[in-house]
Backbone and ligand atoms as CSV (ligand in chain L), in Angstrom:
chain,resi,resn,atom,element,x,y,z
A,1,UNK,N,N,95.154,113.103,125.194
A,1,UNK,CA,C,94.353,112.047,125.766
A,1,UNK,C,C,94.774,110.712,125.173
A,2,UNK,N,N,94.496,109.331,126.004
A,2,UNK,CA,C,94.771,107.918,125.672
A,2,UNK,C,C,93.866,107.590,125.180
A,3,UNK,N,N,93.637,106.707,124.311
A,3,UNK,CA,C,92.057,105.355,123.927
A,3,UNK,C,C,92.745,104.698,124.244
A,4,UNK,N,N,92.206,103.648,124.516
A,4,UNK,CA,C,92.306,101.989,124.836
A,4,UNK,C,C,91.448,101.215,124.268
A,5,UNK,N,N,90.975,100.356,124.148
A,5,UNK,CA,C,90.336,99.241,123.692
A,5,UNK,C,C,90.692,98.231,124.244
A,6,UNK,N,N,89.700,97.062,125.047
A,6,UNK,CA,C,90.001,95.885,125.488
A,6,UNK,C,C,89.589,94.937,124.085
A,7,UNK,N,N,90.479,94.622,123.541
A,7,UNK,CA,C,90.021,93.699,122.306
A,7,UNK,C,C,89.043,92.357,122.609
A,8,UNK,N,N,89.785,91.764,123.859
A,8,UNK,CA,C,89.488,90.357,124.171
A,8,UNK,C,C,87.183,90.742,124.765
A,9,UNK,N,N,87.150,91.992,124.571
A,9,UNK,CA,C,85.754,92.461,125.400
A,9,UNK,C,C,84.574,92.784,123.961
A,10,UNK,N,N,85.474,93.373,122.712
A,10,UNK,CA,C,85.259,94.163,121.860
A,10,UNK,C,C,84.404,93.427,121.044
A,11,UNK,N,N,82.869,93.415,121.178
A,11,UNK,CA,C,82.100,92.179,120.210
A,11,UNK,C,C,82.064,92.523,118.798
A,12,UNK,N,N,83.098,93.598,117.918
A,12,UNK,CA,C,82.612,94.321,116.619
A,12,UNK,C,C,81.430,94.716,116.356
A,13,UNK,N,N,80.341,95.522,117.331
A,13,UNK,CA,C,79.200,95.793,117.367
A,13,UNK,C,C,79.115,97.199,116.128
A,14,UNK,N,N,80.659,97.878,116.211
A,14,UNK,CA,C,80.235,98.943,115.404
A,14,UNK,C,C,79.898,100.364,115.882
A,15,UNK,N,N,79.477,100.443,116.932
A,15,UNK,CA,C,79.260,101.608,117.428
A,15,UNK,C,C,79.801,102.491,117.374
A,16,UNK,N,N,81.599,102.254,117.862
A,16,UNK,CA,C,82.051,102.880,118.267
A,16,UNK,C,C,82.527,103.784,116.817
A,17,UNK,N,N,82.441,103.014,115.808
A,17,UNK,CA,C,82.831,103.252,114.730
A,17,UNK,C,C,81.905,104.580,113.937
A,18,UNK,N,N,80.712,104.156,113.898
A,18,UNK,CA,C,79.842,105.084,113.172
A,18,UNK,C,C,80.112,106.324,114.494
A,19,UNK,N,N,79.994,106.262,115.197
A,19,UNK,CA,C,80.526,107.878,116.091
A,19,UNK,C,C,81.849,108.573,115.321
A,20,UNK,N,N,82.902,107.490,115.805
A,20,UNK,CA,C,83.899,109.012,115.674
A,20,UNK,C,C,85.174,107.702,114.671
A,21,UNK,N,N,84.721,108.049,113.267
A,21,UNK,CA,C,84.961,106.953,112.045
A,21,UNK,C,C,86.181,107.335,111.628
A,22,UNK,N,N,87.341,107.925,112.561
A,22,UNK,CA,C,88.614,108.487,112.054
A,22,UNK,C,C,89.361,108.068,113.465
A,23,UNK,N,N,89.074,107.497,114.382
A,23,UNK,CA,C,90.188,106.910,115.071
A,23,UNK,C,C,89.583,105.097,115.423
A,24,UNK,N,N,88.210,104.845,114.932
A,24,UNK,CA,C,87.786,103.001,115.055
A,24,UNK,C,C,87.537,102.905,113.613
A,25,UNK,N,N,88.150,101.371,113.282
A,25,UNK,CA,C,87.805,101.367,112.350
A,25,UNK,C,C,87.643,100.122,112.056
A,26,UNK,N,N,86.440,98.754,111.117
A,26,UNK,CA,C,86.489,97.358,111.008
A,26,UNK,C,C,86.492,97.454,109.817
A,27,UNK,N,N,88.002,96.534,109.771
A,27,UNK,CA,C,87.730,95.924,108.670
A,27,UNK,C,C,87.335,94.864,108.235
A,28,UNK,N,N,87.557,94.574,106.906
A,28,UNK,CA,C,86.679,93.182,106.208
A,28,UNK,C,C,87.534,91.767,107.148
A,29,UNK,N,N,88.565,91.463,107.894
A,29,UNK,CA,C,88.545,90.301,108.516
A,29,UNK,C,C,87.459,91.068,109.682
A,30,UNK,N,N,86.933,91.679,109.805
A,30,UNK,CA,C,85.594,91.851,111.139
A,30,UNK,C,C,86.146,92.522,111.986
A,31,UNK,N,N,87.444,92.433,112.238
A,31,UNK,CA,C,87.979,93.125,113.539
A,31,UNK,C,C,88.040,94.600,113.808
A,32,UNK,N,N,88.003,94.943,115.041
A,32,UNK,CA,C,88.304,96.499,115.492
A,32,UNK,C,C,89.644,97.072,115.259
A,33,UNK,N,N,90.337,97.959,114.931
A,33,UNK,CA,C,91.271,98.662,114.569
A,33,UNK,C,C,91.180,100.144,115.513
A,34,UNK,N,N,92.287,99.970,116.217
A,34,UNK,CA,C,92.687,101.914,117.063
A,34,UNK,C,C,93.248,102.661,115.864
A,35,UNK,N,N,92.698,103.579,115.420
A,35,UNK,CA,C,93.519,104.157,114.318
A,35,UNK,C,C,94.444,105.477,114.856
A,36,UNK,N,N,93.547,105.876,115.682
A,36,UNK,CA,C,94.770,106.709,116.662
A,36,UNK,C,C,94.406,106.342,118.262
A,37,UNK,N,N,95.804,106.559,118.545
A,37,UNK,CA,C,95.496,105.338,120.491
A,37,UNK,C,C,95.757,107.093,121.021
A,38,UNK,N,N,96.005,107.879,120.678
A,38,UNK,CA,C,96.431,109.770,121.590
A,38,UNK,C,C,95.706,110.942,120.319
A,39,UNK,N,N,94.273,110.984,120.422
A,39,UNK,CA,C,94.136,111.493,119.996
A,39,UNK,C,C,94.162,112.913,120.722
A,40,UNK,N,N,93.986,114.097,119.867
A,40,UNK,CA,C,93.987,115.585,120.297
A,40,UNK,C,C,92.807,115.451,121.766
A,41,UNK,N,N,93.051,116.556,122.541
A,41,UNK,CA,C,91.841,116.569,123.943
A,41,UNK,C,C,90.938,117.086,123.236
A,42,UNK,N,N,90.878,118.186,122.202
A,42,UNK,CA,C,89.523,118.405,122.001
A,42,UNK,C,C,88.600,117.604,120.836
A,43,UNK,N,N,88.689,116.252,120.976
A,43,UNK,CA,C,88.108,114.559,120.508
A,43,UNK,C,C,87.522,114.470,122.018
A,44,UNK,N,N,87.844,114.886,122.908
A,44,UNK,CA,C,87.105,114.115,124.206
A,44,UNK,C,C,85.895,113.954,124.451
A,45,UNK,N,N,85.018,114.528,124.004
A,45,UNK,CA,C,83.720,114.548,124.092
A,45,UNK,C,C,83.175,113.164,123.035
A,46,UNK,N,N,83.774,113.372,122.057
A,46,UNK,CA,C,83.143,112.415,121.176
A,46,UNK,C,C,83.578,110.666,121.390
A,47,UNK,N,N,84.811,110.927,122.412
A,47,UNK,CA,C,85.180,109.413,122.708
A,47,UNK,C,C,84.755,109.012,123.780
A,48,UNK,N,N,84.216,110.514,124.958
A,48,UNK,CA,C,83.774,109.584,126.051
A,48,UNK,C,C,82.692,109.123,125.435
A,49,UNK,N,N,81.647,110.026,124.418
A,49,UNK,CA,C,80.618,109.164,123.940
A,49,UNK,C,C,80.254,108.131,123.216
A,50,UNK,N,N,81.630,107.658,122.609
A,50,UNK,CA,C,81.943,106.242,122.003
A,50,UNK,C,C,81.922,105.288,122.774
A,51,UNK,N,N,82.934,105.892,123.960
A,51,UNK,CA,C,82.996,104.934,125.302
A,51,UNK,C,C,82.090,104.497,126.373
A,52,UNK,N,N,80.920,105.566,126.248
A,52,UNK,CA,C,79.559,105.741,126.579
A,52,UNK,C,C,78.885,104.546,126.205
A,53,UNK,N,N,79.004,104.539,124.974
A,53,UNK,CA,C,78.325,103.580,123.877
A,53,UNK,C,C,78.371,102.181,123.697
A,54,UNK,N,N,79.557,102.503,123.748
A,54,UNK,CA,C,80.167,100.875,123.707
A,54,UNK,C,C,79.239,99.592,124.527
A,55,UNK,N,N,78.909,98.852,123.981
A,55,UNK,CA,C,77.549,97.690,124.516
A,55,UNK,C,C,78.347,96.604,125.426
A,56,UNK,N,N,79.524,96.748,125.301
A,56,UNK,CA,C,80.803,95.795,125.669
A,56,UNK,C,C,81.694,96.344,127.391
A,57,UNK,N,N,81.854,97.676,126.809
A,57,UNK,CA,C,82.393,98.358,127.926
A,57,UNK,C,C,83.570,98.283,127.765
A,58,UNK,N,N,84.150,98.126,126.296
A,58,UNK,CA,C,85.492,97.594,126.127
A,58,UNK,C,C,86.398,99.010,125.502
A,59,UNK,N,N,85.682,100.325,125.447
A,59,UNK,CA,C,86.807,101.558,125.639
A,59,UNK,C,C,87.475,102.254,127.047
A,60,UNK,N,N,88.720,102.431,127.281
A,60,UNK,CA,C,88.919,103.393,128.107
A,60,UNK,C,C,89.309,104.154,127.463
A,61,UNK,N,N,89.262,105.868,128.182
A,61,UNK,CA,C,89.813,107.150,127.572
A,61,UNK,C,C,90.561,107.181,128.671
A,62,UNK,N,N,91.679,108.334,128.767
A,62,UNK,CA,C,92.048,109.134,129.790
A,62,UNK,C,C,92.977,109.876,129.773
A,63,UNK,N,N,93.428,110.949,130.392
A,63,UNK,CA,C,94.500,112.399,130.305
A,63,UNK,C,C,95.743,111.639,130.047
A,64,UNK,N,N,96.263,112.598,129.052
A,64,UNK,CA,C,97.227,112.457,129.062
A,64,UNK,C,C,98.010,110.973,128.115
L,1,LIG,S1,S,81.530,99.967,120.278
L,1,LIG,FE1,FE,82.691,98.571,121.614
L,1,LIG,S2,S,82.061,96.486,120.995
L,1,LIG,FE2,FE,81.449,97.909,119.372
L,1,LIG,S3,S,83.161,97.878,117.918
L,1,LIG,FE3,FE,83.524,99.605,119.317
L,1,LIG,S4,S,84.819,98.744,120.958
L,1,LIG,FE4,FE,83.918,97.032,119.866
């Protein structure tokens, strides 16, 4: 599977982070970090629900 992140959308709300804290990550300049952009398919559940989450709307997932 892909992540994406629209940065220019991404308000550092955090969310996405306290969900699944091994592929988002902020650091101390504030910003969002992809720590993995292909993670394994069986992460999918937990990123559509990051992507769920997101207050911004600024994750995509998708195959492949
Ligand atoms: S949940 Fe969305 S707005 Fe919040 S840090 Fe993650 S990508 Fe950015």
């Amino acid at each position: 599977m892909h992540v994406t992140v629209n940065f220019d959308r991404c308000a550092s709300s955090g969310t996405c982070v306290q969900l699944v804290p091994d592929v988002f990550e902020i650091r101390d300049d504030g910003y969002l970090y992809l720590l993995i952009e292909e993670p394994d398919d069986a992460r999918w559940d937990d990123l559509q629900e990051a992507a769920d989450s997101c207050p911004t709307e600024a994750i995509s997932i998708s195959d492949g």
